[in-house]
C-alpha positions in Angstrom: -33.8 -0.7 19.6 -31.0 -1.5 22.6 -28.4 0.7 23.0 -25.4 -0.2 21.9 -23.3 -0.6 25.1 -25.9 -2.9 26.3 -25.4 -5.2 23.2 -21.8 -4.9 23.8 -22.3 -5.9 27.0 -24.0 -9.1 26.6 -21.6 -9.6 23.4 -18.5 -10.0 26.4 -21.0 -12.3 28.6 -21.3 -14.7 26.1 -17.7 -14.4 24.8 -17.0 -15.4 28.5 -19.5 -18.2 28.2 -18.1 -19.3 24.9 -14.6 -19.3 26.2 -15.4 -21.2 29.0 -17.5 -24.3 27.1 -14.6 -24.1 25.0 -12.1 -25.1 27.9 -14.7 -27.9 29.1 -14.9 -29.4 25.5 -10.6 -29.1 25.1 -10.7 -31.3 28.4 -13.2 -33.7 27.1 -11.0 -34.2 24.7 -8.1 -34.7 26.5 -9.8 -37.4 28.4 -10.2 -39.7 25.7 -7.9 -41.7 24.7 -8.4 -42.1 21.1 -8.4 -38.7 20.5 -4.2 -38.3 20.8 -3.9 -41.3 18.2 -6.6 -39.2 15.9 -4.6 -36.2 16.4 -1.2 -37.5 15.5 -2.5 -39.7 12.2 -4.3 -36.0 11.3 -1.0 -34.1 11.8 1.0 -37.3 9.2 -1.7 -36.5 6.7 -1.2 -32.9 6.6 2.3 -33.7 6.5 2.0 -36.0 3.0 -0.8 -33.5 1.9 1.5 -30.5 2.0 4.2 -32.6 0.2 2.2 -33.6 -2.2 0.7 -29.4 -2.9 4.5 -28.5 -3.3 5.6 -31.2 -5.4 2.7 -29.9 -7.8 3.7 -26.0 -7.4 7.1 -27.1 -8.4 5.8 -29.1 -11.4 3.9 -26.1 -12.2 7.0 -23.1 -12.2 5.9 -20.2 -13.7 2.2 -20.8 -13.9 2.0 -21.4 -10.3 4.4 -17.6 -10.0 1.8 -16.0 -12.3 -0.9 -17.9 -10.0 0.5 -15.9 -7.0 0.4 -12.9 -8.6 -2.5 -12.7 -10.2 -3.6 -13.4 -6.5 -2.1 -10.6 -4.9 -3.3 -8.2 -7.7 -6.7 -9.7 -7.1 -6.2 -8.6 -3.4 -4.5 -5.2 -4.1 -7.7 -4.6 -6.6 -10.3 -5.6 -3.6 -8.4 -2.9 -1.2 -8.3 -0.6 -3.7 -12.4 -0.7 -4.6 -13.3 -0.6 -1.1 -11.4 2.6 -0.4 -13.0 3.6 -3.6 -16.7 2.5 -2.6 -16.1 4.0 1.1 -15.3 7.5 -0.8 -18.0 7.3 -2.5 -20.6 6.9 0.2 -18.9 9.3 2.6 -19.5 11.8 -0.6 -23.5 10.4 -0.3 -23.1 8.8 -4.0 -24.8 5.5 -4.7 -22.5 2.6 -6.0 -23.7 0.7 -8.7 -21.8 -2.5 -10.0 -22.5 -4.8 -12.6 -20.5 -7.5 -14.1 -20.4 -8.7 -17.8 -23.3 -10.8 -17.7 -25.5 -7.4 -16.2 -25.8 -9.0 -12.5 -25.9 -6.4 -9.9 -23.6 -5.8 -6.9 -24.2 -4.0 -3.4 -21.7 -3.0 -1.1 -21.4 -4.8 2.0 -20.9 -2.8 5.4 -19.1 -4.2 8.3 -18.5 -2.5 11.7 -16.7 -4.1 14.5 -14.7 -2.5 17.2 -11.1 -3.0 19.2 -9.9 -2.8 22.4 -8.4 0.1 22.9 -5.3 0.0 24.8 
């Protein structure tokens, strides 16, 4: 197995690499000359699109309100079992989920790191 500094190192190489393709393919795309007139007709669509969504909120009142928050409960409800499930495994208890039709659910475990300033 690598250590983990050199995977982190090679994760920064190709982030440089990434970043520079990245510039190369933005100034492709400057070069052509369609690709302004594509640009613009995307932004007027997004423009009637978003229109069009807030008409239909506003058509909807209250059961687009209860849609928002039954969103954010939905969210509040997520944080809450992953602080739960963290708890849990940091006590070295399984976590066993089911839902109402007896299908099982594993936690997922995600690490990633910051730059510390």
């Amino acid at each position: 197995m690598q250590d983990l500094q050199e995977i982190f190192d090679k994760m920064q190489e190709l982030k440089k690499e990434q970043k520079e393709l990245g510039r190369a393919y933005k100034n492709e795309l400057a070069a052509d000359p369609n690709y302004e007139n594509v640009v613009e007709e995307v932004k007027q669509v997004k423009i009637k699109k978003e229109q069009i969504e807030t008409e239909t909120k506003n058509s909807l009142g209250r059961d687009w309100d209860r849609f928002e928050e039954v969103k954010r409960e939905i969210a509040a409800l997520q944080e809450m079992a992953s602080d739960v499930a963290f708890n849990t495994l940091v006590e070295g208890k399984s976590i066993e989920l089911k839902d109402k039709y007896n299908n099982e659910y594993a936690p997922v475990y995600k690490v990633s790191f910051k730059k510390i300033q």
